[in-house]
PDB file of N, CA, C, O and CB in Angstrom:
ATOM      1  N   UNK A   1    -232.357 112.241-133.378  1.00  0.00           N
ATOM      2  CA  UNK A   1    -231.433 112.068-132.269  1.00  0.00           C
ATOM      3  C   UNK A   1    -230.011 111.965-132.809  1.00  0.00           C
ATOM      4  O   UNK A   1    -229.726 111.627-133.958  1.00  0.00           O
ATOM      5  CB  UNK A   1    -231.798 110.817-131.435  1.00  0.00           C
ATOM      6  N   UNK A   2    -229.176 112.286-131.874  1.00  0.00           N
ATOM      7  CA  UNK A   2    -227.716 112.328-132.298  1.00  0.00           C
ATOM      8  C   UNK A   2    -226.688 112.033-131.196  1.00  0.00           C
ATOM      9  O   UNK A   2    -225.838 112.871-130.897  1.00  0.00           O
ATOM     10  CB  UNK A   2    -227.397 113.704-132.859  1.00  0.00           C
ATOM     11  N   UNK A   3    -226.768 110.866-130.608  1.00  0.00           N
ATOM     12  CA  UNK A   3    -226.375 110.131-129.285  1.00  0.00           C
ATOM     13  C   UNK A   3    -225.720 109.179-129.768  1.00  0.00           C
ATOM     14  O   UNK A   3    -225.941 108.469-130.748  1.00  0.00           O
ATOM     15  CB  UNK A   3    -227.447 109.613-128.336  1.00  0.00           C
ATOM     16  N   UNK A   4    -224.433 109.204-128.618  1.00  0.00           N
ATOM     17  CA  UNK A   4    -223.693 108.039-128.228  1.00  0.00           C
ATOM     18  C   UNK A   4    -224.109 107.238-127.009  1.00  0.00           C
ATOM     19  O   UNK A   4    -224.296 107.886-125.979  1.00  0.00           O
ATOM     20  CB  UNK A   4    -222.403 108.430-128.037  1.00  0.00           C
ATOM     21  N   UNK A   5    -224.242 106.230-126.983  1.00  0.00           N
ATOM     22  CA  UNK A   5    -224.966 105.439-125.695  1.00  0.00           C
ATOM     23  C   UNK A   5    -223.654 103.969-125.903  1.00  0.00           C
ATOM     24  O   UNK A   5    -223.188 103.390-126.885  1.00  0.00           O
ATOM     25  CB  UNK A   5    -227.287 104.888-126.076  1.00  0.00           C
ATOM     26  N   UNK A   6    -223.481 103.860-124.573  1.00  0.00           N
ATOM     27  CA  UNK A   6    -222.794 102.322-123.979  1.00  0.00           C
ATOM     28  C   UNK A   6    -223.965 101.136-123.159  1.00  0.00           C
ATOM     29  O   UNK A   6    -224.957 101.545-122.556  1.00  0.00           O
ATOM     30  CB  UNK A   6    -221.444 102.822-122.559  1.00  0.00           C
ATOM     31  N   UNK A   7    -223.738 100.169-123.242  1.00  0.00           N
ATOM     32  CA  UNK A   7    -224.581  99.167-122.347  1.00  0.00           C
ATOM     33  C   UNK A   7    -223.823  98.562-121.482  1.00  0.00           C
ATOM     34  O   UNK A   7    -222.743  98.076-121.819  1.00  0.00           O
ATOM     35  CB  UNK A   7    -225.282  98.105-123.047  1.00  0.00           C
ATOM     36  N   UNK A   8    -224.348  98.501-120.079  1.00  0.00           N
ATOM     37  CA  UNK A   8    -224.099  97.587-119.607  1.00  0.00           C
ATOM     38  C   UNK A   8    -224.834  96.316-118.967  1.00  0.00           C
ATOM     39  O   UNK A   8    -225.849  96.422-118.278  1.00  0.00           O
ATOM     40  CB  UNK A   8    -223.568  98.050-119.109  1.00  0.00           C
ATOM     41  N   UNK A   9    -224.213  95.117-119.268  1.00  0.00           N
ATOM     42  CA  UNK A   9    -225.098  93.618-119.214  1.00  0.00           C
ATOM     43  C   UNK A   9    -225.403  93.471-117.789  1.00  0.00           C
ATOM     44  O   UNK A   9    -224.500  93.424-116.954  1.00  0.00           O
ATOM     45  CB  UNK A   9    -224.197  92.120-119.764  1.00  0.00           C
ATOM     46  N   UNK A  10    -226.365  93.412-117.550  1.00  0.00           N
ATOM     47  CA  UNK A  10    -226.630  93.069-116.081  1.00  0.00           C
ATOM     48  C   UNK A  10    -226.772  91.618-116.077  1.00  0.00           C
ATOM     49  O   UNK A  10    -227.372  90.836-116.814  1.00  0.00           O
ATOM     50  CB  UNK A  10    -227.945  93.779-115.444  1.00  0.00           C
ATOM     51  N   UNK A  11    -225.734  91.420-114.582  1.00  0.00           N
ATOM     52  CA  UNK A  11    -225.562  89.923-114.471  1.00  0.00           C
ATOM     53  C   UNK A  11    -226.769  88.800-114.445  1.00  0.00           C
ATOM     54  O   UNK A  11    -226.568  87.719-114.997  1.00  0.00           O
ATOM     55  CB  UNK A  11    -224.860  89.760-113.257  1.00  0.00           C
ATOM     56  N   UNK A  12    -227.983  89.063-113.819  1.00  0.00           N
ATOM     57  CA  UNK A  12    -229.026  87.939-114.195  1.00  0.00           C
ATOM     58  C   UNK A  12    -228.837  87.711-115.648  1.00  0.00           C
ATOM     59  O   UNK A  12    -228.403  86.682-116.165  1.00  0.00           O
ATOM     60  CB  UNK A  12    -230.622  88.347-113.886  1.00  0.00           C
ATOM     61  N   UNK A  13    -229.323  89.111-116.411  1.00  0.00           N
ATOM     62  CA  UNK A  13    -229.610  89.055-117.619  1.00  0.00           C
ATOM     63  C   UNK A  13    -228.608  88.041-118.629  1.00  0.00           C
ATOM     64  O   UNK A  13    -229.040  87.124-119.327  1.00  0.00           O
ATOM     65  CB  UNK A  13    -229.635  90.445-117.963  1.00  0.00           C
ATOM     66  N   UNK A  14    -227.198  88.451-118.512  1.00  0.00           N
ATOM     67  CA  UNK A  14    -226.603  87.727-118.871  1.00  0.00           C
ATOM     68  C   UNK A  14    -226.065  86.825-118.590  1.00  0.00           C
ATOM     69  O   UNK A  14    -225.578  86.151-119.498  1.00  0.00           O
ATOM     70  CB  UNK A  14    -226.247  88.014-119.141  1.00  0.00           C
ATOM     71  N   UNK A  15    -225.928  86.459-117.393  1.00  0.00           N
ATOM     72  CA  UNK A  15    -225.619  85.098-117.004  1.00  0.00           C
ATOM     73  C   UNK A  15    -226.185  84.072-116.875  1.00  0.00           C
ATOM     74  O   UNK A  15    -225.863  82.921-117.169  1.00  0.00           O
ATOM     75  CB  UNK A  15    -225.267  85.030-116.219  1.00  0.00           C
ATOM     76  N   UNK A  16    -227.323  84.621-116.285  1.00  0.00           N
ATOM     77  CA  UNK A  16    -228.946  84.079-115.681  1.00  0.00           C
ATOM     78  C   UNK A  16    -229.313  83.216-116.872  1.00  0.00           C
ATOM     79  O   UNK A  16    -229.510  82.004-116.962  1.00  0.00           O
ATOM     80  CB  UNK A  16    -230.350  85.493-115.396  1.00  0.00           C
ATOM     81  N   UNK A  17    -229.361  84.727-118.240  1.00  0.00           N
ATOM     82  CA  UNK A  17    -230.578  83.835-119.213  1.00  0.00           C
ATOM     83  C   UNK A  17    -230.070  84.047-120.386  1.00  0.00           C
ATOM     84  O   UNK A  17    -230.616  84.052-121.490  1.00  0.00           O
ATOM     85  CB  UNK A  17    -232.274  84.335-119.245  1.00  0.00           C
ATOM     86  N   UNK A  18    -228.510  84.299-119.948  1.00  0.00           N
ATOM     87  CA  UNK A  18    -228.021  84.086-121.476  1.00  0.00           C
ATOM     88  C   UNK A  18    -228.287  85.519-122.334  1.00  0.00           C
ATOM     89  O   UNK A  18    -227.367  85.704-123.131  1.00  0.00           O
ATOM     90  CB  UNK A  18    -228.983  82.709-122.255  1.00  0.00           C
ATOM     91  N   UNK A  19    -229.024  86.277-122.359  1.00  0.00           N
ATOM     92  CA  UNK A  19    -228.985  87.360-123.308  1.00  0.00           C
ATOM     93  C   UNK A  19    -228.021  88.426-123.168  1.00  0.00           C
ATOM     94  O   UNK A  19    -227.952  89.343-122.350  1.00  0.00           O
ATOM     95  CB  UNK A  19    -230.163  87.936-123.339  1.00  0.00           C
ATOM     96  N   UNK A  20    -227.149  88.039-124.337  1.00  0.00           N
ATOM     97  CA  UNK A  20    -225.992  89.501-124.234  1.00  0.00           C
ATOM     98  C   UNK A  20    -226.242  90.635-125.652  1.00  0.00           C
ATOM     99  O   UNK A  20    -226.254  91.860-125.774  1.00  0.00           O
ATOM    100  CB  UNK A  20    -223.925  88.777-124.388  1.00  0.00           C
ATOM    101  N   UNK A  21    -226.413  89.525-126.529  1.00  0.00           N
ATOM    102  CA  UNK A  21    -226.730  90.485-127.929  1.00  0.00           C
ATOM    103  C   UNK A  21    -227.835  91.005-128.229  1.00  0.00           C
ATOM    104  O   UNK A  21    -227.740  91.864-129.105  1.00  0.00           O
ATOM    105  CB  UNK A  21    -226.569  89.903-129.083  1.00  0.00           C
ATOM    106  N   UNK A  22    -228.949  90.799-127.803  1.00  0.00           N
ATOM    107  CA  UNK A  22    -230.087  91.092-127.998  1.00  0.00           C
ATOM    108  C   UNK A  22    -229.929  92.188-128.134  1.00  0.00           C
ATOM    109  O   UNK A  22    -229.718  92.590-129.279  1.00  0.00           O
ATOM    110  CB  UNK A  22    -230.921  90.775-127.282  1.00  0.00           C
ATOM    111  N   UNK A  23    -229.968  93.249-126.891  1.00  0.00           N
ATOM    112  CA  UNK A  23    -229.963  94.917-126.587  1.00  0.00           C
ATOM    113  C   UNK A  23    -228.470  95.602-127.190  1.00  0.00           C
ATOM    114  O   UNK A  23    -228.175  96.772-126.946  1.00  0.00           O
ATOM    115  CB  UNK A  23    -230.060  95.229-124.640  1.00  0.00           C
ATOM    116  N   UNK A  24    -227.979  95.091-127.646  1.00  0.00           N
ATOM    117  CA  UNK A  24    -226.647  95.474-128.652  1.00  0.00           C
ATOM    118  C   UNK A  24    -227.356  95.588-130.100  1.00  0.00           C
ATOM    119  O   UNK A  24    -226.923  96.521-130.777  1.00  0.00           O
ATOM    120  CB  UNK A  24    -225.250  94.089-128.688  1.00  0.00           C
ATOM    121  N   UNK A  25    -228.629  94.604-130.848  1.00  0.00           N
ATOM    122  CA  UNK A  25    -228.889  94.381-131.753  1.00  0.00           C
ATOM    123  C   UNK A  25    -230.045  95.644-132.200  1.00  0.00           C
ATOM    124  O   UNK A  25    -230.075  96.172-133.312  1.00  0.00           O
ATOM    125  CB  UNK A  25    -229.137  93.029-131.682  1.00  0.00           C
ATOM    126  N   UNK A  26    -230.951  95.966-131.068  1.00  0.00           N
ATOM    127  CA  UNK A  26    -231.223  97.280-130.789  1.00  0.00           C
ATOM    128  C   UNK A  26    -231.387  97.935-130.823  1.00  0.00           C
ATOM    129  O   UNK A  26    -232.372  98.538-131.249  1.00  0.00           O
ATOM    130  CB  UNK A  26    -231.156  97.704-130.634  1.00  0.00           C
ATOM    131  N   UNK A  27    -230.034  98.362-130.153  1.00  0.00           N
ATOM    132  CA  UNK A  27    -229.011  99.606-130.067  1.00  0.00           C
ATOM    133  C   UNK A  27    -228.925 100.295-131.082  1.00  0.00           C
ATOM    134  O   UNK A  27    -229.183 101.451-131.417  1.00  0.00           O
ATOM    135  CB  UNK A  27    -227.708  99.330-129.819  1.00  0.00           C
ATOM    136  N   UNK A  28    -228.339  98.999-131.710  1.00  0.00           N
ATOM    137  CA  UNK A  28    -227.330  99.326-132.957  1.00  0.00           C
ATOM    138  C   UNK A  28    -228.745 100.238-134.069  1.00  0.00           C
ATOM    139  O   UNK A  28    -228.588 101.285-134.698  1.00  0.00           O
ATOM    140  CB  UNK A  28    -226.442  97.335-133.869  1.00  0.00           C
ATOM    141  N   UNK A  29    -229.839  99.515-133.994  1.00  0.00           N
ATOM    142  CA  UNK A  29    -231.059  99.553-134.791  1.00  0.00           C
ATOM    143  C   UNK A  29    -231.745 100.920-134.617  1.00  0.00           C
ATOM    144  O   UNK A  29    -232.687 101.287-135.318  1.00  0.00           O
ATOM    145  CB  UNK A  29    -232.021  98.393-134.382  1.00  0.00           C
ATOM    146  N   UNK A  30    -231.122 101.738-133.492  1.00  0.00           N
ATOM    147  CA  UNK A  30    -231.994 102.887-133.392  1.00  0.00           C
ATOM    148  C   UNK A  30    -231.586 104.034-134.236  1.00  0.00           C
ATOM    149  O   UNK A  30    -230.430 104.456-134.242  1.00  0.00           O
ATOM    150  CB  UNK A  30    -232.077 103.324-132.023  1.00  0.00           C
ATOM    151  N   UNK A  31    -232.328 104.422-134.786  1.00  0.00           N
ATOM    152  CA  UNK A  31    -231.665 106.049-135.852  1.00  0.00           C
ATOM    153  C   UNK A  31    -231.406 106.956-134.928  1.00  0.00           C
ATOM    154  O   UNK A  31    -232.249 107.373-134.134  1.00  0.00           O
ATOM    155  CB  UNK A  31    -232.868 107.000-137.063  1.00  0.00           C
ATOM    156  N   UNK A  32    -230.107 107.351-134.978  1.00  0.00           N
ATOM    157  CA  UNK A  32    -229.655 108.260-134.709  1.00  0.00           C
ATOM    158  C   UNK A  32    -228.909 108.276-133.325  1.00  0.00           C
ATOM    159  O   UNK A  32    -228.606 109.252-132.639  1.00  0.00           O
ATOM    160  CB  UNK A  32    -230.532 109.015-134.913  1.00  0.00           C
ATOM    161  N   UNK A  33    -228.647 106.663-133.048  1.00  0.00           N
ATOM    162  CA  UNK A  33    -227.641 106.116-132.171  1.00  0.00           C
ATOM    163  C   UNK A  33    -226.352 105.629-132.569  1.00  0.00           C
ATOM    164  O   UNK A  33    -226.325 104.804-133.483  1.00  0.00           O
ATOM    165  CB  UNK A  33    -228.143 105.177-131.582  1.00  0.00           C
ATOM    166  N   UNK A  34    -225.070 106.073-131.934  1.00  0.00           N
ATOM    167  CA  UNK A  34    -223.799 105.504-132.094  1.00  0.00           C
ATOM    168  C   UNK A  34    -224.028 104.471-130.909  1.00  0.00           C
ATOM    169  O   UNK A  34    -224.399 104.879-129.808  1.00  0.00           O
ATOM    170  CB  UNK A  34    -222.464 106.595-131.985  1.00  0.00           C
ATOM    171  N   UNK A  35    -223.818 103.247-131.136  1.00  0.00           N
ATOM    172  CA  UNK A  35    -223.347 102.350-129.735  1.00  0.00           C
ATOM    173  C   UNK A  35    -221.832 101.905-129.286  1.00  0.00           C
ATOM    174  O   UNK A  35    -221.394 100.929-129.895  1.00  0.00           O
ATOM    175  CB  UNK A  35    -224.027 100.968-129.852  1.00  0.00           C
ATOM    176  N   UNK A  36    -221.198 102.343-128.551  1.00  0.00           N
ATOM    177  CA  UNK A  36    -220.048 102.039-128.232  1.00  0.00           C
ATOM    178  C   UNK A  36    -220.130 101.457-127.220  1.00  0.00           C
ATOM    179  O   UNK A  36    -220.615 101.931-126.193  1.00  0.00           O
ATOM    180  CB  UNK A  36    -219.279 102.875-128.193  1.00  0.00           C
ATOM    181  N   UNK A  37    -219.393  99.656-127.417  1.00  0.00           N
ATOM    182  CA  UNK A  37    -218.945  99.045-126.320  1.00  0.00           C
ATOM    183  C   UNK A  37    -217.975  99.247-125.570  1.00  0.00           C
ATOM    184  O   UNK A  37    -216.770  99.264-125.820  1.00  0.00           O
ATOM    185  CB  UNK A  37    -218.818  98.165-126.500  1.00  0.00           C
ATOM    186  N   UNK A  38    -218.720  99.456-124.315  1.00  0.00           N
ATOM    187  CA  UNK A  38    -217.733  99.374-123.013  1.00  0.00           C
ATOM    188  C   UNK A  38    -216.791  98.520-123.131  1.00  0.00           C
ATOM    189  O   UNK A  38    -216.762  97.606-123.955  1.00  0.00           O
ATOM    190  CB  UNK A  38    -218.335  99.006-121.763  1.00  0.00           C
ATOM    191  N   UNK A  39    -215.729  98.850-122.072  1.00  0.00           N
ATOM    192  CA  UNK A  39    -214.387  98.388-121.751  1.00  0.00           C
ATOM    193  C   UNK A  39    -215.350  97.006-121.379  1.00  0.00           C
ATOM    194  O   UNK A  39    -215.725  96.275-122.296  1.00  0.00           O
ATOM    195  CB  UNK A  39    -213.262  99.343-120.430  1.00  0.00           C
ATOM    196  N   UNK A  40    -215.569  96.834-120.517  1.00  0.00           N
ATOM    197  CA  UNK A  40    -215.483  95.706-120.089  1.00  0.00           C
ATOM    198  C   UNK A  40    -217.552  95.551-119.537  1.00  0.00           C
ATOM    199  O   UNK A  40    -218.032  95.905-118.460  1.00  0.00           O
ATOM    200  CB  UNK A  40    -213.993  95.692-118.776  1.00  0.00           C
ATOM    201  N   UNK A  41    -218.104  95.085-120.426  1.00  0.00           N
ATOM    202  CA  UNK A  41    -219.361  95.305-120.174  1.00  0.00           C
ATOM    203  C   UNK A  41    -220.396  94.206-119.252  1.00  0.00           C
ATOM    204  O   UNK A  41    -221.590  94.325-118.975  1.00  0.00           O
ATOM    205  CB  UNK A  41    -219.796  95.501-121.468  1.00  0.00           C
ATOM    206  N   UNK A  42    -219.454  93.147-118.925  1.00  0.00           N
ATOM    207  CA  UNK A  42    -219.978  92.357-117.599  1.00  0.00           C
ATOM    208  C   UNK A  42    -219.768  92.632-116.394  1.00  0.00           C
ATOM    209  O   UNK A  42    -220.387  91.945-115.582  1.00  0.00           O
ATOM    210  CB  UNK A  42    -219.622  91.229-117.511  1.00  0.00           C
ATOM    211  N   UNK A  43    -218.900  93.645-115.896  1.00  0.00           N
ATOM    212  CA  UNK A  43    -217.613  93.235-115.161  1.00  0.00           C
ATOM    213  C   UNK A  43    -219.192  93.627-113.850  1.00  0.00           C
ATOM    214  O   UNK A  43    -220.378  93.858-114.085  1.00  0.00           O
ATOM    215  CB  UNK A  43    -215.547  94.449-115.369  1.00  0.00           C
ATOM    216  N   UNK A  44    -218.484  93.546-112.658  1.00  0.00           N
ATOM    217  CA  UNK A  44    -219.891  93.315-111.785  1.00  0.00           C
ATOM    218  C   UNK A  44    -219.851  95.398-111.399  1.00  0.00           C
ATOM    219  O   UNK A  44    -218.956  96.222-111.217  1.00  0.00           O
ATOM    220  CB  UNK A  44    -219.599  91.721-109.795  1.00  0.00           C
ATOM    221  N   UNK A  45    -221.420  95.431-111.443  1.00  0.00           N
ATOM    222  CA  UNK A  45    -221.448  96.903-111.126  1.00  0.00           C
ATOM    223  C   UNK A  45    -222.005  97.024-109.450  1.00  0.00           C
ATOM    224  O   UNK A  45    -222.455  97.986-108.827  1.00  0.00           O
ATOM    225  CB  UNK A  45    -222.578  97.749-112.327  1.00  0.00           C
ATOM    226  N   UNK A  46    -221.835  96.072-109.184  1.00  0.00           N
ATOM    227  CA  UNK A  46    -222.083  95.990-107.711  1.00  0.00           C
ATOM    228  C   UNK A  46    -223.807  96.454-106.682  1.00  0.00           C
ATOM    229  O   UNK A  46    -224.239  96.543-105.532  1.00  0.00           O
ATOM    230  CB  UNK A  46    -220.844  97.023-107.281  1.00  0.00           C
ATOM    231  N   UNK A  47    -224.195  96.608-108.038  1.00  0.00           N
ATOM    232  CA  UNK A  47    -225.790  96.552-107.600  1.00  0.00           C
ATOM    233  C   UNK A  47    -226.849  95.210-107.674  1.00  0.00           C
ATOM    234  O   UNK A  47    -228.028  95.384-107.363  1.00  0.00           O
ATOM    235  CB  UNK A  47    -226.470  97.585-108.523  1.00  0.00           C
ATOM    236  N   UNK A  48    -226.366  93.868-108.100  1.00  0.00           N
ATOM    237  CA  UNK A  48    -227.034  93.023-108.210  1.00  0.00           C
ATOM    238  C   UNK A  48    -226.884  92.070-106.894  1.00  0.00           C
ATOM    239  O   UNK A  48    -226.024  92.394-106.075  1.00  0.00           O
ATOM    240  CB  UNK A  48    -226.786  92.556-109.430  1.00  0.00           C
ATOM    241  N   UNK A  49    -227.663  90.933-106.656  1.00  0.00           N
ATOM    242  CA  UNK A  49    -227.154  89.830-106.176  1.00  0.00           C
ATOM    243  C   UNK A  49    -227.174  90.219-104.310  1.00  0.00           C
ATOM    244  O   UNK A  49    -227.013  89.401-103.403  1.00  0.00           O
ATOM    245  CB  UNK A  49    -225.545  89.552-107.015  1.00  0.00           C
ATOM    246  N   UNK A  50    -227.354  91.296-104.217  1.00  0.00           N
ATOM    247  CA  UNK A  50    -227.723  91.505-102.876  1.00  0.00           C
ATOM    248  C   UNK A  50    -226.342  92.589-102.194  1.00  0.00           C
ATOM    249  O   UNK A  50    -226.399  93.105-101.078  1.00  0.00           O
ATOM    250  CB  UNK A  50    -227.915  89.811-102.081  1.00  0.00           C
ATOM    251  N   UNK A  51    -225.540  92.699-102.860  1.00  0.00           N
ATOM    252  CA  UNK A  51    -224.386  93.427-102.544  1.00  0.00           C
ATOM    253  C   UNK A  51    -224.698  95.170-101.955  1.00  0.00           C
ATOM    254  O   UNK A  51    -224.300  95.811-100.983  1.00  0.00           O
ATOM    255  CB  UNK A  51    -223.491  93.352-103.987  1.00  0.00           C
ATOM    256  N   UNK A  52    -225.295  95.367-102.716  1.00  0.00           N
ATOM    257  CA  UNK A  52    -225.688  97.042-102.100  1.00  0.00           C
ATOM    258  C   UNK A  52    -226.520  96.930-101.048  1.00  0.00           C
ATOM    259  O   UNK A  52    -226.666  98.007-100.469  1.00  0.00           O
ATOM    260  CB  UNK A  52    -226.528  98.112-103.156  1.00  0.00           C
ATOM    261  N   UNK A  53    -227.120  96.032-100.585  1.00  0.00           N
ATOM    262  CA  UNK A  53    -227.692  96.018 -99.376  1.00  0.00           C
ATOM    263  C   UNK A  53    -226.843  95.352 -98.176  1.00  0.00           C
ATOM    264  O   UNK A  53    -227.084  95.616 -96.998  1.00  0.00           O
ATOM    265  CB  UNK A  53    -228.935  95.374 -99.567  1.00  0.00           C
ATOM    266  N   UNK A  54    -225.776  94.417 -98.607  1.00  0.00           N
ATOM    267  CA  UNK A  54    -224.969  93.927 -97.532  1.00  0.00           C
ATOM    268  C   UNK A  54    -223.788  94.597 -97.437  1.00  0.00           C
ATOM    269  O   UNK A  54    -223.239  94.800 -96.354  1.00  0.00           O
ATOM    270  CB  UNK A  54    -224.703  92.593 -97.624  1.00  0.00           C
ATOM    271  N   UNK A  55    -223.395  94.921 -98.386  1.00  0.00           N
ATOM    272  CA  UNK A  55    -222.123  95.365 -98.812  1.00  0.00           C
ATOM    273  C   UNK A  55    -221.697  97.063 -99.190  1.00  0.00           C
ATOM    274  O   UNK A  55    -220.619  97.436 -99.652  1.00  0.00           O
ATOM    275  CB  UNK A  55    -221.955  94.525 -99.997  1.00  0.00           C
ATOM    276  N   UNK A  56    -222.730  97.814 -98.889  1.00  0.00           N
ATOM    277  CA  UNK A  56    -222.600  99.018 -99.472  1.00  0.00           C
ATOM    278  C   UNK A  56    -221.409  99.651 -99.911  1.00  0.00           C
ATOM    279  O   UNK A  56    -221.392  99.966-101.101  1.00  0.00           O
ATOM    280  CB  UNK A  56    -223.077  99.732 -98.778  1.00  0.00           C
ATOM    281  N   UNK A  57    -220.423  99.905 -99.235  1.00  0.00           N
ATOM    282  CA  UNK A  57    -219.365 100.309 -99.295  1.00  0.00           C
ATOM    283  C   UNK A  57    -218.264  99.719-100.727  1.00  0.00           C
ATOM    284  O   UNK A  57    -217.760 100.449-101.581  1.00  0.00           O
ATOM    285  CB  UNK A  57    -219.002 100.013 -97.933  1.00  0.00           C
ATOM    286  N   UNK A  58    -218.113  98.023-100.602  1.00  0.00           N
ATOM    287  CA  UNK A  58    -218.634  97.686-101.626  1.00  0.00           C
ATOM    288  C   UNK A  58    -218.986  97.752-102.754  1.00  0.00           C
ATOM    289  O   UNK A  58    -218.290  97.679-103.767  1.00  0.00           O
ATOM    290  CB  UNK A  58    -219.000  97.590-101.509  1.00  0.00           C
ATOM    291  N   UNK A  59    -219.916  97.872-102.673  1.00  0.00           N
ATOM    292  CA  UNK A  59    -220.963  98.109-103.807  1.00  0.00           C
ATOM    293  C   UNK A  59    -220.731  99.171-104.498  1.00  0.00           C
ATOM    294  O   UNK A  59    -220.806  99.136-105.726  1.00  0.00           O
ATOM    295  CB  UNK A  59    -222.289  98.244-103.397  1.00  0.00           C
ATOM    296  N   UNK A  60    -220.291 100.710-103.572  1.00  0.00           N
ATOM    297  CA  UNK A  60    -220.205 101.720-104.215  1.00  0.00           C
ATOM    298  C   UNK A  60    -218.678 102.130-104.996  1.00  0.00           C
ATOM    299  O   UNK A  60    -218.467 103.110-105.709  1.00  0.00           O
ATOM    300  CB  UNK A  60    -220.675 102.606-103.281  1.00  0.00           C
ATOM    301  N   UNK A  61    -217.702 101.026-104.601  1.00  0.00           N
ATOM    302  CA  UNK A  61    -216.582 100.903-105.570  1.00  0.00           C
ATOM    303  C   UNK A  61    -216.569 100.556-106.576  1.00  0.00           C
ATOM    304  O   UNK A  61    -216.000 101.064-107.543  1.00  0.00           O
ATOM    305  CB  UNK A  61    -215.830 100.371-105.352  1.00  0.00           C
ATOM    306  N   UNK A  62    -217.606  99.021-106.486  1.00  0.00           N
ATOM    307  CA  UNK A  62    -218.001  98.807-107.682  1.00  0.00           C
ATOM    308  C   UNK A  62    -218.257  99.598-108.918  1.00  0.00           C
ATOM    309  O   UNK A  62    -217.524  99.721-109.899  1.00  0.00           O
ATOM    310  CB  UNK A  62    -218.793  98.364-107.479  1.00  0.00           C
ATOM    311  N   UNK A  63    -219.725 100.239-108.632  1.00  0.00           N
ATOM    312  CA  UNK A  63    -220.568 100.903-109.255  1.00  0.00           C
ATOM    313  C   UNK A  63    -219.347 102.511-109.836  1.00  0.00           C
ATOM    314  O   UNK A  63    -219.300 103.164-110.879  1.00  0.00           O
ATOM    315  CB  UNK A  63    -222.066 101.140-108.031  1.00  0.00           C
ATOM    316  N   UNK A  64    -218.904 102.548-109.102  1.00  0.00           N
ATOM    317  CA  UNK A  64    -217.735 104.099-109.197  1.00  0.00           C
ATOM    318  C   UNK A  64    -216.956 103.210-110.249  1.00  0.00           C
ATOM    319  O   UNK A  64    -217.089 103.768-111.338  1.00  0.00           O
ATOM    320  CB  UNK A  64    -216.492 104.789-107.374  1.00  0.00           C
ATOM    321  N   UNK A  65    -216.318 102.241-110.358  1.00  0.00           N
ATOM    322  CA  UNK A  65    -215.341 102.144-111.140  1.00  0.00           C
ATOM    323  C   UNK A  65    -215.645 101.439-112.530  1.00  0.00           C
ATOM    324  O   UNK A  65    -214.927 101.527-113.526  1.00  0.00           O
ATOM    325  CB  UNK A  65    -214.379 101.540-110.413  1.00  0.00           C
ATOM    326  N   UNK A  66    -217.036 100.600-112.412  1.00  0.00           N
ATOM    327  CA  UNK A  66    -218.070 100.694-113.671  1.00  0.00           C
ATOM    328  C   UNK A  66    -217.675 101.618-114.603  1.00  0.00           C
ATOM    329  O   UNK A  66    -216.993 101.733-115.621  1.00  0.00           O
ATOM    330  CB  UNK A  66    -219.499 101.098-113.305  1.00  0.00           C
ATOM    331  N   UNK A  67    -218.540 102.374-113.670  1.00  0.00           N
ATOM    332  CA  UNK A  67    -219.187 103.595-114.605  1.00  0.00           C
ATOM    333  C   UNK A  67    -218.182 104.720-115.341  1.00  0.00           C
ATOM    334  O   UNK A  67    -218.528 105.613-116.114  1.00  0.00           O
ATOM    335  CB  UNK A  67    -220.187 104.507-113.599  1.00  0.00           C
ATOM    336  N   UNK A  68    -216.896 104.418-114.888  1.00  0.00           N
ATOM    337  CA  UNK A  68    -215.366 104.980-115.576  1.00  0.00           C
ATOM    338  C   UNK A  68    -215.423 103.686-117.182  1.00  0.00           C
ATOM    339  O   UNK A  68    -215.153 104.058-118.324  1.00  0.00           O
ATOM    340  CB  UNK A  68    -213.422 104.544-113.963  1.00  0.00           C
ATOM    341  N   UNK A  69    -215.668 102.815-116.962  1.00  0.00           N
ATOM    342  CA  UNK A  69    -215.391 101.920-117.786  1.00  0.00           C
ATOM    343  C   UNK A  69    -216.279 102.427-119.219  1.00  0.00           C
ATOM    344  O   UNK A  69    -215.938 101.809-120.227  1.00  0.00           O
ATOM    345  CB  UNK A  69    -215.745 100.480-117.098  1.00  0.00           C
ATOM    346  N   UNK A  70    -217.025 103.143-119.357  1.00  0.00           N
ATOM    347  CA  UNK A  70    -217.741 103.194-120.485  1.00  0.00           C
ATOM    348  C   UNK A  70    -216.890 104.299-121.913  1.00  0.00           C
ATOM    349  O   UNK A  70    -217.445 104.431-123.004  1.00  0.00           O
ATOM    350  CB  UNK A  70    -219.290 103.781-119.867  1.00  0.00           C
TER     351      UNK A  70
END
């Protein structure tokens, strides 16, 4: 493989239970992966927590301006 890949932390995961480095540690571990951290890799992607179902509109700014962030 010969890939660049970004992560992003999903808020349970990291807020919830604390794991941010784990899947960075990984990452990093796979042959034939570059991992580059995102701009801003908590920031909310607007799919958790109930937002895309109440909030769609919302949600889909979120998720749109995420996904520029990588």
């Amino acid at each position: 493989m010969n890939l660049k890949v970004t992560y992003h932390d999903p808020c349970h995961l990291n807020r919830g239970q604390g794991i941010k480095e784990e899947p960075r540690e990984i990452l990093n571990n796979i042959k034939g992966v570059e991992f580059i951290e995102m701009e801003k890799p908590d920031q909310c992607c607007g799919a958790g927590g109930g937002v895309r179902a109440a909030k769609p509109e919302i949600a889909f700014g979120l998720g749109k301006k995420k996904s520029r962030n990588g």
